[in-house]
Each structure stands twice: as structure tokens, then as C-alpha cells.
PyMOL Python script that loads the backbone (N, CA, C, O; Angstrom):
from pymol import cmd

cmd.read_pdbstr("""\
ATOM      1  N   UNK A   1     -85.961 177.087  92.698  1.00  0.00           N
ATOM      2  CA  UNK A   1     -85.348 176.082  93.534  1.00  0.00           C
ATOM      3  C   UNK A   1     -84.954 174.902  92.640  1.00  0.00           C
ATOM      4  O   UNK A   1     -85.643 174.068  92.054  1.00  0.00           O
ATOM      5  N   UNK A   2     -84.077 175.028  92.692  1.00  0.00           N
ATOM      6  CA  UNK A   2     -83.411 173.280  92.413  1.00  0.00           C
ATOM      7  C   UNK A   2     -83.400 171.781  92.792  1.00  0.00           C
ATOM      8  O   UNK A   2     -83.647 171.665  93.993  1.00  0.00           O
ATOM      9  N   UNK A   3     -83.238 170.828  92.300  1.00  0.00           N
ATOM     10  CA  UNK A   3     -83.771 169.841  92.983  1.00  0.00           C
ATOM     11  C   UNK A   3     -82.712 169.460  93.794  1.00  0.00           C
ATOM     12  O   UNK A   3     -82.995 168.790  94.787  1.00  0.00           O
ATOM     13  N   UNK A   4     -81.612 169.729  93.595  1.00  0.00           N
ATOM     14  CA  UNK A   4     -80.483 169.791  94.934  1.00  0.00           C
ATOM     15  C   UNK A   4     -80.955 170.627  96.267  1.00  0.00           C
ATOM     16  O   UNK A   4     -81.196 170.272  97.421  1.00  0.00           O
ATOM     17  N   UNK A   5     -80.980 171.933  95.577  1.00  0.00           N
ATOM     18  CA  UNK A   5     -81.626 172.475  96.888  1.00  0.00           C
ATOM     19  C   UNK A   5     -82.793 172.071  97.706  1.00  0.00           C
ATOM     20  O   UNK A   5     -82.814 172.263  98.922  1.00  0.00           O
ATOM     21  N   UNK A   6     -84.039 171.355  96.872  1.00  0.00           N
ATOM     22  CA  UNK A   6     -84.587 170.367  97.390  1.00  0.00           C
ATOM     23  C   UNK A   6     -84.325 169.700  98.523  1.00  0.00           C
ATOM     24  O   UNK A   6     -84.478 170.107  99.675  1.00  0.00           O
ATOM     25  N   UNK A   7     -83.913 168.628  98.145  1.00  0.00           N
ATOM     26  CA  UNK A   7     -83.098 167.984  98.639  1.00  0.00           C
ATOM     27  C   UNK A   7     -82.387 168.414 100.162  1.00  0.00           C
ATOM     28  O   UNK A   7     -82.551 167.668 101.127  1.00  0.00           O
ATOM     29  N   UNK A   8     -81.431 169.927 100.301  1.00  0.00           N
ATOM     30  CA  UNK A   8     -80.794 170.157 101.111  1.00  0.00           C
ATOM     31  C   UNK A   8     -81.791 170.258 102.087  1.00  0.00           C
ATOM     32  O   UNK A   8     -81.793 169.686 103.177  1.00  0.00           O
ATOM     33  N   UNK A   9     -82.856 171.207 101.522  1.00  0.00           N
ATOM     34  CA  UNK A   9     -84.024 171.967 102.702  1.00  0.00           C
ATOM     35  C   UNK A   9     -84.834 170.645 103.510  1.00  0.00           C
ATOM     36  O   UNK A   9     -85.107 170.673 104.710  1.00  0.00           O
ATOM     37  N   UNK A  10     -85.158 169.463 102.562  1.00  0.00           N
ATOM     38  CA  UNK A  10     -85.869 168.297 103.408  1.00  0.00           C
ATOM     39  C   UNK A  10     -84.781 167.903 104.219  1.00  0.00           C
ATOM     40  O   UNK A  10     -85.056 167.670 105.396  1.00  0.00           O
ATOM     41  N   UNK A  11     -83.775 167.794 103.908  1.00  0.00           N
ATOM     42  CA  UNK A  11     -82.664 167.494 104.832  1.00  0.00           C
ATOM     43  C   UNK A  11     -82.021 168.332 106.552  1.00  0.00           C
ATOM     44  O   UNK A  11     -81.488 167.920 107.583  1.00  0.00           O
ATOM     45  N   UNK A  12     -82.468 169.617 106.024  1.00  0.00           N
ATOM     46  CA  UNK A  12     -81.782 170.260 106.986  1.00  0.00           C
ATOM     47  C   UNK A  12     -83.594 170.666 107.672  1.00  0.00           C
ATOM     48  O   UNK A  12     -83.468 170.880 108.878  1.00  0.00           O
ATOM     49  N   UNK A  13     -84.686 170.769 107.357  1.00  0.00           N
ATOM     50  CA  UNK A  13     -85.786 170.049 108.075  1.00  0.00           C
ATOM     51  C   UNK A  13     -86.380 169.345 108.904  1.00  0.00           C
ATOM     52  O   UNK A  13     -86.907 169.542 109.999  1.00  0.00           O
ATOM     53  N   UNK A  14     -86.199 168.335 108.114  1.00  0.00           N
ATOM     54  CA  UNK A  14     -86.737 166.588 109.004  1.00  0.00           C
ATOM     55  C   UNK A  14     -86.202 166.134 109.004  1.00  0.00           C
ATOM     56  O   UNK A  14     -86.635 164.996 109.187  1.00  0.00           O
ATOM     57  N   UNK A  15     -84.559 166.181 108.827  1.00  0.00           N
ATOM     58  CA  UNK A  15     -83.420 165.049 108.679  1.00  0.00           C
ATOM     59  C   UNK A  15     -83.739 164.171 107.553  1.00  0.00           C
ATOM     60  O   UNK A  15     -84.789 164.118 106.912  1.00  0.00           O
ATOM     61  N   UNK A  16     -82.281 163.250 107.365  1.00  0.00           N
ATOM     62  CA  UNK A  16     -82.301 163.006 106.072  1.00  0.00           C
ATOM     63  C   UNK A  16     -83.272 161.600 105.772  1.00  0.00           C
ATOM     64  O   UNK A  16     -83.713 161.249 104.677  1.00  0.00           O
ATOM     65  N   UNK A  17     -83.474 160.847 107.242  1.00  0.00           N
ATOM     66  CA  UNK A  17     -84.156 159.586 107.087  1.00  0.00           C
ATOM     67  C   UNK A  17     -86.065 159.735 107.141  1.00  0.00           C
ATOM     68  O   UNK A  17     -86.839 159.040 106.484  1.00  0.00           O
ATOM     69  N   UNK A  18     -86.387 160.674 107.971  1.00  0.00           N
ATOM     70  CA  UNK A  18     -87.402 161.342 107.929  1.00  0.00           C
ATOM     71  C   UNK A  18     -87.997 161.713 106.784  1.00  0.00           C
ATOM     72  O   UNK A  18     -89.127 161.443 106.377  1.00  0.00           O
ATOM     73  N   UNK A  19     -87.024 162.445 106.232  1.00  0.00           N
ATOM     74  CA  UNK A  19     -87.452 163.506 104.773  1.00  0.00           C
ATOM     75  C   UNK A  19     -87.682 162.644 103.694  1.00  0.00           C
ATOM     76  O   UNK A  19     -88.727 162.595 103.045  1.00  0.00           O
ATOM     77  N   UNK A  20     -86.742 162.008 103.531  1.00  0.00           N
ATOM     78  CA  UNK A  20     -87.559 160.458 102.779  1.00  0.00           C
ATOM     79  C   UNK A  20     -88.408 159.885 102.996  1.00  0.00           C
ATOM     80  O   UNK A  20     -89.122 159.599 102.034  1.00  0.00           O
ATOM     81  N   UNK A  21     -88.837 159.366 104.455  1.00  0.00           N
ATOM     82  CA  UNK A  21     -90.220 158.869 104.550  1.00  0.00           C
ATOM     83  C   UNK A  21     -91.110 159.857 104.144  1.00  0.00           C
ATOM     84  O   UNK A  21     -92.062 159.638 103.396  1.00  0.00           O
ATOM     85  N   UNK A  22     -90.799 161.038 104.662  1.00  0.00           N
ATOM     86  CA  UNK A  22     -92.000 161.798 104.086  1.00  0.00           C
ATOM     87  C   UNK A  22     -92.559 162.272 102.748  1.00  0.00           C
ATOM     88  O   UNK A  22     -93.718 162.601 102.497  1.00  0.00           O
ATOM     89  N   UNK A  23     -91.124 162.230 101.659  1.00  0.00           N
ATOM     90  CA  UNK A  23     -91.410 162.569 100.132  1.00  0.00           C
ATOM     91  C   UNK A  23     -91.797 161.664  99.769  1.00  0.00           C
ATOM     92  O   UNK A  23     -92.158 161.693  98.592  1.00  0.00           O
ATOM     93  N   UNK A  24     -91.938 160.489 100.448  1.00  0.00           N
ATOM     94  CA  UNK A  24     -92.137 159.203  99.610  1.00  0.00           C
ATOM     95  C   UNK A  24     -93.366 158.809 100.180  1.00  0.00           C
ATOM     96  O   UNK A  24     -94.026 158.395  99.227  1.00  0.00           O
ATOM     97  N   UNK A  25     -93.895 158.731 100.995  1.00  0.00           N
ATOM     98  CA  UNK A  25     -95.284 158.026 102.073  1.00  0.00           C
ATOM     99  C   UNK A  25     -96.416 159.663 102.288  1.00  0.00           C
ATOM    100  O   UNK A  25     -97.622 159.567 102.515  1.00  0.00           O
ATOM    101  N   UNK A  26     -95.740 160.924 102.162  1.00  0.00           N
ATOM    102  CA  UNK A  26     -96.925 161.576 102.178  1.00  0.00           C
ATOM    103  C   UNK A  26     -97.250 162.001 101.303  1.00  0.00           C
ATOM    104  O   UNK A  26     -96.495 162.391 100.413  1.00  0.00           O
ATOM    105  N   UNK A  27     -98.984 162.084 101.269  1.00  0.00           N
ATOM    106  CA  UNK A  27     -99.553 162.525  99.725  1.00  0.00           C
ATOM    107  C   UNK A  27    -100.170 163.758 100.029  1.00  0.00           C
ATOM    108  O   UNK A  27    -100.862 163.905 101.036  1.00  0.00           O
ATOM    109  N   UNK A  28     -99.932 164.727  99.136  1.00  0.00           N
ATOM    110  CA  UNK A  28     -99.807 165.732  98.901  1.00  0.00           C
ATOM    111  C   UNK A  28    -101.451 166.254  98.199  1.00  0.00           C
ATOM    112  O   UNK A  28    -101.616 165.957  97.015  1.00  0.00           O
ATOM    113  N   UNK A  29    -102.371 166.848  98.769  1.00  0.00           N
ATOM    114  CA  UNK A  29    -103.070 167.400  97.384  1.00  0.00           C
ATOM    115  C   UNK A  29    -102.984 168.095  96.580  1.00  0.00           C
ATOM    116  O   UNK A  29    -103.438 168.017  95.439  1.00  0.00           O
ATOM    117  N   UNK A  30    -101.914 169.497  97.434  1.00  0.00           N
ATOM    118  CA  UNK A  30    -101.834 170.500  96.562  1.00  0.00           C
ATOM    119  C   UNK A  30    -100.805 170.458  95.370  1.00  0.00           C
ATOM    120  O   UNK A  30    -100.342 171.401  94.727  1.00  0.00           O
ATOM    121  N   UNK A  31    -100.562 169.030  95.244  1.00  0.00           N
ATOM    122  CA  UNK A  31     -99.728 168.341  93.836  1.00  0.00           C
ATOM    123  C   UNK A  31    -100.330 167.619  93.303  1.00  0.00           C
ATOM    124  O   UNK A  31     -99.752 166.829  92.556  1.00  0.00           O
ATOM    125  N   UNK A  32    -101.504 167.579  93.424  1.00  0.00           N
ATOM    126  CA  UNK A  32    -102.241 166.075  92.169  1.00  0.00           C
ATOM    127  C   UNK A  32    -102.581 164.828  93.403  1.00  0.00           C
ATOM    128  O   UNK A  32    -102.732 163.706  92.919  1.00  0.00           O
ATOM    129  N   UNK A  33    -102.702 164.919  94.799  1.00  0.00           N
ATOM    130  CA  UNK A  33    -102.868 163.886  95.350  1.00  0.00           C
ATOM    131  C   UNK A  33    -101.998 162.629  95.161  1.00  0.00           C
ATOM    132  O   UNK A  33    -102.346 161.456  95.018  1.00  0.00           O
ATOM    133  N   UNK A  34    -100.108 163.493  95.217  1.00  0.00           N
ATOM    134  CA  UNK A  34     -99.019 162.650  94.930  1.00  0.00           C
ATOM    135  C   UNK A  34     -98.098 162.806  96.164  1.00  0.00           C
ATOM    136  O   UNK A  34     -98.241 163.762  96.926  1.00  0.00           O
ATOM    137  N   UNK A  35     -97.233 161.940  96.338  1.00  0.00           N
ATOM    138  CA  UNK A  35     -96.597 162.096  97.241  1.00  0.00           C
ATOM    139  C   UNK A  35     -95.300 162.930  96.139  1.00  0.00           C
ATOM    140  O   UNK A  35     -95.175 162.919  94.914  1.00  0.00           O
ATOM    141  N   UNK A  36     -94.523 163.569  97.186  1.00  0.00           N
ATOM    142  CA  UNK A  36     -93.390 164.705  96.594  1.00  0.00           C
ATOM    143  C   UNK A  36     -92.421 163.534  95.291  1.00  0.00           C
ATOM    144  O   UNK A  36     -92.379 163.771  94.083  1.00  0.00           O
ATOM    145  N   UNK A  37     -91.989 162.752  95.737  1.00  0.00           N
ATOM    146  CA  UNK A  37     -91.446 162.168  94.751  1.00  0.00           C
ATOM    147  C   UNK A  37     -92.057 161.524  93.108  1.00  0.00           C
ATOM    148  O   UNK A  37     -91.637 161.330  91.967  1.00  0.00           O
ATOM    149  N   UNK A  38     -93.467 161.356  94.026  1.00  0.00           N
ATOM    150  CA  UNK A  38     -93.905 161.191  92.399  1.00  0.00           C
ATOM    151  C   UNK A  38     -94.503 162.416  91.646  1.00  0.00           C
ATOM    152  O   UNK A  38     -94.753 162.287  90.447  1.00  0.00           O
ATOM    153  N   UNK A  39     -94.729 163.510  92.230  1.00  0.00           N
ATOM    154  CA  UNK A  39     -94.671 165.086  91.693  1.00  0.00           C
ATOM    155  C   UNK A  39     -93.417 165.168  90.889  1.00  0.00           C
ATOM    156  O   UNK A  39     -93.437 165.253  89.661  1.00  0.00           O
ATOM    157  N   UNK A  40     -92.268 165.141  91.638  1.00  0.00           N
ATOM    158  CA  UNK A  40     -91.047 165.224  90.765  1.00  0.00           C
ATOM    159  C   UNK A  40     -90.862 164.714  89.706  1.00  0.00           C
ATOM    160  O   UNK A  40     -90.374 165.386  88.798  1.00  0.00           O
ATOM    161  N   UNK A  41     -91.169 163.500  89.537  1.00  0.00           N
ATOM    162  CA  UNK A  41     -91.191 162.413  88.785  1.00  0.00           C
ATOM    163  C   UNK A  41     -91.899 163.230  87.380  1.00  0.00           C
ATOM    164  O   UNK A  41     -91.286 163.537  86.357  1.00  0.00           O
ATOM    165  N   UNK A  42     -93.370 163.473  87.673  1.00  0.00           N
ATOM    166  CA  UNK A  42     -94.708 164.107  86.672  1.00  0.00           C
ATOM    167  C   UNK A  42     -94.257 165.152  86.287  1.00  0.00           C
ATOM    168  O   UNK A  42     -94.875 165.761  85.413  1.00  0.00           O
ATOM    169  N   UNK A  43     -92.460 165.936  87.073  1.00  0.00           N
ATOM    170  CA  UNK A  43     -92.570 167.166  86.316  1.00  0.00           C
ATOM    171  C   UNK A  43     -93.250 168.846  86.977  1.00  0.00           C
ATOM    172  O   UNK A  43     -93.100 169.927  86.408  1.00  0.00           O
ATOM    173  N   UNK A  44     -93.951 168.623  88.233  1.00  0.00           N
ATOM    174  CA  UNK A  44     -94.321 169.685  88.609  1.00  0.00           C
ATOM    175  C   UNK A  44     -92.747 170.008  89.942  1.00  0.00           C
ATOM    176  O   UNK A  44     -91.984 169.324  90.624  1.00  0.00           O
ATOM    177  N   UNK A  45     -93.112 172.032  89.546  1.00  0.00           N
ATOM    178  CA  UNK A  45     -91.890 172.658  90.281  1.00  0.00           C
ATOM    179  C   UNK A  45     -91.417 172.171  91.289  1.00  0.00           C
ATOM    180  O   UNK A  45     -92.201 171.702  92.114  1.00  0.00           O
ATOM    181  N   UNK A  46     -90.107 172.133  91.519  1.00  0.00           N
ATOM    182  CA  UNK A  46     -89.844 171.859  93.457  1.00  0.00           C
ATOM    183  C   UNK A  46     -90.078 172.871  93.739  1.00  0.00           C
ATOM    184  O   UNK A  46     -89.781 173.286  92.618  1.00  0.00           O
ATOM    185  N   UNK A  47     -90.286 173.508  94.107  1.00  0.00           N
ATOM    186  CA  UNK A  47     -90.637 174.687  94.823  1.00  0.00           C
ATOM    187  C   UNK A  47     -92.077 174.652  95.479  1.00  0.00           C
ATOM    188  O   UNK A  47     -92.405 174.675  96.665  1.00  0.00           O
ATOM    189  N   UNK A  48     -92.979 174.575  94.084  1.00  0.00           N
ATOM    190  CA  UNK A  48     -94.438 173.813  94.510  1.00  0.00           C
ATOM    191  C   UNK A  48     -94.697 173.148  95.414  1.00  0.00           C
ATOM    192  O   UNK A  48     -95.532 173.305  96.305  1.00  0.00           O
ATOM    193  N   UNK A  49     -93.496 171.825  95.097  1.00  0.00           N
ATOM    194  CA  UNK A  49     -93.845 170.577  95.794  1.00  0.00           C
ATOM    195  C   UNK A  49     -93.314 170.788  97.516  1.00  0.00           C
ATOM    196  O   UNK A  49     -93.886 170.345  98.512  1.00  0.00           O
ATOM    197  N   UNK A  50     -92.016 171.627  97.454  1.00  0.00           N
ATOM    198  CA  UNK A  50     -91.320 172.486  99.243  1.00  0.00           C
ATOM    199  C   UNK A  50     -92.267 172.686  99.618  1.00  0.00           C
ATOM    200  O   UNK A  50     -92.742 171.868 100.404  1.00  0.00           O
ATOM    201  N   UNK A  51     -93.139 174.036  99.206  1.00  0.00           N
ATOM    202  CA  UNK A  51     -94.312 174.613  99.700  1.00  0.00           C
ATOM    203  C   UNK A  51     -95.499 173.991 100.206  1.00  0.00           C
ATOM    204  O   UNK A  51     -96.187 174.341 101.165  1.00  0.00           O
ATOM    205  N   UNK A  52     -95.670 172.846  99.289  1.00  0.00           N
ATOM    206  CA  UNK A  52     -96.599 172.061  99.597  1.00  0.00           C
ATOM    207  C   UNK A  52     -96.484 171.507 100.981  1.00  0.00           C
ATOM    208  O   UNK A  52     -97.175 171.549 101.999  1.00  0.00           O
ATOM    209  N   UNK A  53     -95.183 170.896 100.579  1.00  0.00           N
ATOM    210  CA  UNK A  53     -94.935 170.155 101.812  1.00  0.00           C
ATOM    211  C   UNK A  53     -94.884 170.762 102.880  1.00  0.00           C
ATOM    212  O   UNK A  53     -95.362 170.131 103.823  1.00  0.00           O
ATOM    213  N   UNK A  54     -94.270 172.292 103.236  1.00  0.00           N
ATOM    214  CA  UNK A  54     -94.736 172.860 104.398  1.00  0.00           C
ATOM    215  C   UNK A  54     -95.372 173.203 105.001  1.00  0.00           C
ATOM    216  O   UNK A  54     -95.242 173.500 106.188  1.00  0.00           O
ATOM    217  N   UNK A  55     -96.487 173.270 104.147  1.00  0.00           N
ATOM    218  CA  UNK A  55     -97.886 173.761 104.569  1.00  0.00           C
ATOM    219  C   UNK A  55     -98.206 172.138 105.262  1.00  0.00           C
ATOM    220  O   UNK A  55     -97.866 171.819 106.401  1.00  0.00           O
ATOM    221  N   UNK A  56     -98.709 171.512 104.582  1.00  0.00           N
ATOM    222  CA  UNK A  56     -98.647 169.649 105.000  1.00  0.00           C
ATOM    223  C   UNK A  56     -98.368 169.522 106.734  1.00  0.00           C
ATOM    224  O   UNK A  56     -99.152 169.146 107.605  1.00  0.00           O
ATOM    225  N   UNK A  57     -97.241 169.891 106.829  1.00  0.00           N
ATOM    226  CA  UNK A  57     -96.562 169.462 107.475  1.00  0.00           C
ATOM    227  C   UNK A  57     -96.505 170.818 108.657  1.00  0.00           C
ATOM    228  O   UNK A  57     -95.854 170.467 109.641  1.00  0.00           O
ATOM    229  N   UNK A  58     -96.940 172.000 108.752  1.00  0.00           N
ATOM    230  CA  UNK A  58     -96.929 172.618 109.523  1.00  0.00           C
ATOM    231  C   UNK A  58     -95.849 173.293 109.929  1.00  0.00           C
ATOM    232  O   UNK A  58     -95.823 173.715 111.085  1.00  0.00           O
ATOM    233  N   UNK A  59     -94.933 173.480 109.185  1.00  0.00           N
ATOM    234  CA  UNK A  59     -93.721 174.112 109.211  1.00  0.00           C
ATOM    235  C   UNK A  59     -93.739 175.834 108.900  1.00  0.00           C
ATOM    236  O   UNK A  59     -93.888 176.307 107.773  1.00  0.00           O
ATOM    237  N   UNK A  60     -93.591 176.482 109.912  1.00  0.00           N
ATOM    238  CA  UNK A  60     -93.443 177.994 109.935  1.00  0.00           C
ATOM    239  C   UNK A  60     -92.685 178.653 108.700  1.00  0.00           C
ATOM    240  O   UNK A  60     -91.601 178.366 108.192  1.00  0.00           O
ATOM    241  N   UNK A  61     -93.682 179.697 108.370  1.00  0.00           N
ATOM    242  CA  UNK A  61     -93.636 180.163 107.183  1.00  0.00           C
ATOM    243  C   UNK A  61     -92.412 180.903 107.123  1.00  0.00           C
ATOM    244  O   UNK A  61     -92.105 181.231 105.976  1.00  0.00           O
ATOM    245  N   UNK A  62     -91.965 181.106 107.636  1.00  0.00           N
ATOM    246  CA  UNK A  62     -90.452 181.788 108.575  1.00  0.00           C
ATOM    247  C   UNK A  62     -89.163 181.213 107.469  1.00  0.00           C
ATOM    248  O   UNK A  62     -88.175 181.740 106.958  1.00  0.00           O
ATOM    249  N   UNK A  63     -89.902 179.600 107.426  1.00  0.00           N
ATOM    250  CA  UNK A  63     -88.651 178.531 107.833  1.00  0.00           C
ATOM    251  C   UNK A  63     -88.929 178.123 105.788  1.00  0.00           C
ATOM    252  O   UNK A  63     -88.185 177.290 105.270  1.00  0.00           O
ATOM    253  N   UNK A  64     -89.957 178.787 104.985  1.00  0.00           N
ATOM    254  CA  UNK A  64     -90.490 178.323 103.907  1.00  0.00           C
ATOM    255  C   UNK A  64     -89.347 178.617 102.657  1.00  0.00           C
ATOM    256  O   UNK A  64     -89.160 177.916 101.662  1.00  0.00           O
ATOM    257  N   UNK A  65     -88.553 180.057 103.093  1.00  0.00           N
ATOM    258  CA  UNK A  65     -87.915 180.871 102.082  1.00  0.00           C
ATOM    259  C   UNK A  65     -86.498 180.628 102.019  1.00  0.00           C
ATOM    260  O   UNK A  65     -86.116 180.053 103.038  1.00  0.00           O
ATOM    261  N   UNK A  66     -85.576 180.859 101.185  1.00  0.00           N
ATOM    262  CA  UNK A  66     -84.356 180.796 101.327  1.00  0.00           C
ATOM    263  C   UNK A  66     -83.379 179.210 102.007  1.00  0.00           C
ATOM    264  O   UNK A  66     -82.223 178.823 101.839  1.00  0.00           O
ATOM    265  N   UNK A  67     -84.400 178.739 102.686  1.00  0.00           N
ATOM    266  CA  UNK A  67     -83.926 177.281 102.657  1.00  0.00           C
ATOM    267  C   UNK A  67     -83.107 176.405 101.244  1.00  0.00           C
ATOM    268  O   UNK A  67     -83.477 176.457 100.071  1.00  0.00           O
ATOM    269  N   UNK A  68     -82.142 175.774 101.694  1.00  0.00           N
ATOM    270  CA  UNK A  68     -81.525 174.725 100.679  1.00  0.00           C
ATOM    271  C   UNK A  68     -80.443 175.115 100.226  1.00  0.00           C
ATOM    272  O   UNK A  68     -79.652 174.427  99.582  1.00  0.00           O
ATOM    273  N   UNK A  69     -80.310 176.382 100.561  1.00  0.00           N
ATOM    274  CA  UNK A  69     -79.210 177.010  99.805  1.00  0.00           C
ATOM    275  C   UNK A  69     -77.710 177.122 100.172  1.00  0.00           C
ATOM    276  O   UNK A  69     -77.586 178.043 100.978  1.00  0.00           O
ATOM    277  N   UNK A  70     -76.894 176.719  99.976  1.00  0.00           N
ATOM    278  CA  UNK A  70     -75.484 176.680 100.329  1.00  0.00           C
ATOM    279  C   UNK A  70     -74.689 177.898 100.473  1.00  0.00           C
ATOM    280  O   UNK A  70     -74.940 178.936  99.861  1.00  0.00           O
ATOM    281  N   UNK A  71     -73.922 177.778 101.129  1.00  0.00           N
ATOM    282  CA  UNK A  71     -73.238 179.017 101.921  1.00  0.00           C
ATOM    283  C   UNK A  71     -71.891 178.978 100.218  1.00  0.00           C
ATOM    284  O   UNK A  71     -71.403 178.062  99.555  1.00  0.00           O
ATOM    285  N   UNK A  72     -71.803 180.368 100.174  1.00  0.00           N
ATOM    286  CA  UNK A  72     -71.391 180.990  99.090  1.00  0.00           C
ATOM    287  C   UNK A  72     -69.566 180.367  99.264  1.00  0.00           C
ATOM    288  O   UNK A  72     -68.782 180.422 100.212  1.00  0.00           O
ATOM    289  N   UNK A  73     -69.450 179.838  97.950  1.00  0.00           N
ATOM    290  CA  UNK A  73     -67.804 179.676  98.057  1.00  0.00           C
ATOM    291  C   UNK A  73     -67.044 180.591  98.385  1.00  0.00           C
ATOM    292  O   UNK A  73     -67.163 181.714  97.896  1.00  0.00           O
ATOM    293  N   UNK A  74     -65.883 180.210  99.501  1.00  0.00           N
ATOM    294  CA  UNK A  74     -64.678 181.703  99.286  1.00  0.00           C
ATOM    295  C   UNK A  74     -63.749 182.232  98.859  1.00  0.00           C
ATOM    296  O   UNK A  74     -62.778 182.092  99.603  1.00  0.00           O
ATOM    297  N   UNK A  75     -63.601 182.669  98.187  1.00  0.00           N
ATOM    298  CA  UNK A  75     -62.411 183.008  97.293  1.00  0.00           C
ATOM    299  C   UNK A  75     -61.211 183.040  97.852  1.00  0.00           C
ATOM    300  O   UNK A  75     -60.220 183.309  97.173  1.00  0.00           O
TER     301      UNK A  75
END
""", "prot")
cmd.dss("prot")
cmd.show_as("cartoon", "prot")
cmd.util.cbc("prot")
cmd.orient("prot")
């Protein structure tokens, strides 16, 4: 995962004003007892830090995979 794609999945999630409060105000243990942005910051995976956050946050494991990803250009 990319940190764009990041990005898309907190977005298309919790919306975009939400998803910020939450990378930024929730702390995370299964990252070092950081909130997502300062994980990023230290260098650990987004992917880690997605996961983390879904678990956190109670988000169906359904909803964990393939998120963020942009619909394929068309030729």
C-alpha cells in the first residue's frame, strides 16, 4: 500500500474530515502507542498502520483489503 492509497482508503472510510481527526488524535498500540501520522512519520508500513487502524476502529474485515485503490485508466 502506498501512502496515496492510504490516504484514499481513510477517505473513502471515515470521510476526509473524520479520517484526519482520527490519524492524528488516535493512538494506536499496535504501532508503538502512536497515532497513524506519527507512525508514518517513524517510518513504519501503511499498511500496518490501515490495519491497525481497522482493527481500532472496528471496521469489518471485509472492508480491510483492496481498499484505496483507483479504478484502472482507460485506454
Amino acid at each position: 500500500m502506498r501512502l496515496s492509497e492510504f490516504w484514499l482508503a481513510i477517505s473513502d472510510e471515515y470521510g476526509e474530515a473524520y479520517g484526519r481527526v482520527l490519524t492524528r488524535d488516535l493512538v494506536l498500540e499496535e504501532v508503538g502507542s502512536r497515532t497513524a501520522e506519527q507512525a508514518i512519520k517513524a517510518g513504519e508500513p501503511v499498511r500496518t498502520i490501515w490495519l491497525a487502524l481497522c482493527r481500532a476502529t472496528d471496521v469489518p474485515p471485509e472492508r480491510w483489503y483492496g481498499v484505496g485503490q483507483r479504478e484502472p485508466k482507460k485506454r
